[in-house]
N, C-alpha and C positions, 0 to 999 in steps of 0.2 A: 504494500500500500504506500511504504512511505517513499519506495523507485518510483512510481506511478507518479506523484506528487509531484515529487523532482522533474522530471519525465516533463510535466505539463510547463512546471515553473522554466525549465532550460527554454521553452518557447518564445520568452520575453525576455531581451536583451539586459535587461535593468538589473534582472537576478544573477547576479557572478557568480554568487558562490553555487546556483545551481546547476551551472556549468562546468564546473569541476567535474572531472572525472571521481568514482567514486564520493562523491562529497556526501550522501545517504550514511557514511562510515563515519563521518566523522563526530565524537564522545561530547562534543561543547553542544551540534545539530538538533543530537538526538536527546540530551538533557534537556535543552529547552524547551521541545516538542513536549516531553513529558512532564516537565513543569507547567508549558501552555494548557495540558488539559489537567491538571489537578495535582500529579504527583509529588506529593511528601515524604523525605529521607525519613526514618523512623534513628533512635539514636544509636541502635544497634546497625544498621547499615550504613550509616558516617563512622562507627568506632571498624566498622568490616573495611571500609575502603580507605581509610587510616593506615590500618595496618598493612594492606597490599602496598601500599605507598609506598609504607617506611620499606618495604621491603624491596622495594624496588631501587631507591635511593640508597640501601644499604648495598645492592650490589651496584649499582654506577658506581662508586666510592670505592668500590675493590677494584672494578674496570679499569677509570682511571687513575689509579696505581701501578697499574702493568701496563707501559706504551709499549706497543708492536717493534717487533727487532724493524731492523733497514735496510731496505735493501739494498747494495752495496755496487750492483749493477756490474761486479769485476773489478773494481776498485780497489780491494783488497788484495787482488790477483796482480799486477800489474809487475811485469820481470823488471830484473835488473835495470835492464837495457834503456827502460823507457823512465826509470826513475831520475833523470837530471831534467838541466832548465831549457833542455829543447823540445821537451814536453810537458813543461809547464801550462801551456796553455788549453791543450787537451783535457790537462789532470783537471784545470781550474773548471773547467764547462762540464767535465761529468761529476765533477762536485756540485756544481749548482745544479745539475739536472738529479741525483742523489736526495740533496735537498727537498729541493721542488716536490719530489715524488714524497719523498719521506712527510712534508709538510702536507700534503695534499690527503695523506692515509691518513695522518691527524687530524685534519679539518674533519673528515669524514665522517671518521669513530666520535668525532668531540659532537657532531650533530647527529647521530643518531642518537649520542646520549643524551642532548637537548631535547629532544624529540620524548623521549621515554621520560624524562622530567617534567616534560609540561603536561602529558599524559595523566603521571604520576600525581602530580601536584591540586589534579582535580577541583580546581576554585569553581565549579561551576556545583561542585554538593555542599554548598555554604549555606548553613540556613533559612537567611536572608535573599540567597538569589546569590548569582555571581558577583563580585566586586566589581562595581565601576570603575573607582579609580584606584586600579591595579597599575603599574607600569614596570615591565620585567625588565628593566636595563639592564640586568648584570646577566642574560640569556641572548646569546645571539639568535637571531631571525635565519642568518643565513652566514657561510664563510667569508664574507666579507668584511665581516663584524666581528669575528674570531681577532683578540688583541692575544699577539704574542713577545713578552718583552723578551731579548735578546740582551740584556744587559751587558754581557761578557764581551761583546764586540761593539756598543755602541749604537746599535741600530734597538730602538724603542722609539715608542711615540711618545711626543712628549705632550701629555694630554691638556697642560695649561696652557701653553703655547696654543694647539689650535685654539682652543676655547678662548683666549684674549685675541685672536684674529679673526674668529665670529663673530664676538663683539665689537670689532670695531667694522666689520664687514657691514653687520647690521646699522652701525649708524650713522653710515655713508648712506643707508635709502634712506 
């Protein structure tokens, strides 16, 4: 019934979200449907889905603890021969492609465990109805937003810095 629904609503361009592939699945959707027609958490099903939480969070928290080995792509293999400064600049590009790779498996793993947190975190079995003004900054949305300080070489953002050049960005318009 509730594909069906979807189904109709994907008809009119204004509904996004029911344009989403599977969007029918998604756990915020389907709570408020069943908040819309009446449904109330009893306090034994907020202390039930409490505890799957914590349990969920308790193993993210072991996950990441254990970052995935790297793949090394041969890097480690590399003969005698090529070990001087005439191939330095070889070594230096499958170091950043190394890198790259190795940052990219961590983006990954870091957002599906985002993913399984916001899941987990279930603000939408709040008594009162979900929180309005909730605002998850310290969750990325997407890898873009994944802040990695590199302190050891230099390379961090230095988060004041931009934020004193949005403020002044702003008070140019």
């Amino acid at each position: 019934m509730l594909q069906d629904g979807m189904r109709e609503l994907r008809k009119n361009q204004r509904y996004v979200l029911a344009s989403l592939p599977n969007a029918h699945k998604l756990p915020v959707l389907q709570e408020w449907i069943k908040r819309r027609y009446g449904k109330q958490y009893t306090e034994a099903e907020v202390q039930k889905s409490i505890q799957e939480s914590v349990k969920i969070f308790e193993m993210i928290t072991l996950l990441q603890g254990r970052p995935p080995a790297a793949d090394l792509m041969g890097m480690d293999q590399l003969s005698l021969e090529k070990e001087n400064y005439n191939y330095a600049k070889a070594a230096k590009a499958l170091g950043d492609k190394v890198r790259t790779a190795y940052y990219q498996k961590l983006n990954d793993i870091y957002m599906n465990h985002t993913r399984a947190c916001w899941y987990a975190m279930g603000n939408y079995l709040c008594p009162g109805g979900p929180p309005r003004k909730v605002f998850y900054a310290y969750m990325s949305a997407n890898t873009r937003d994944i802040m990695r300080n590199r302190v050891w070489n230099g390379e961090f953002r230095n988060i004041r810095q931009f934020r004193d050049n949005y403020k002044e960005q702003q008070k140019g318009k």
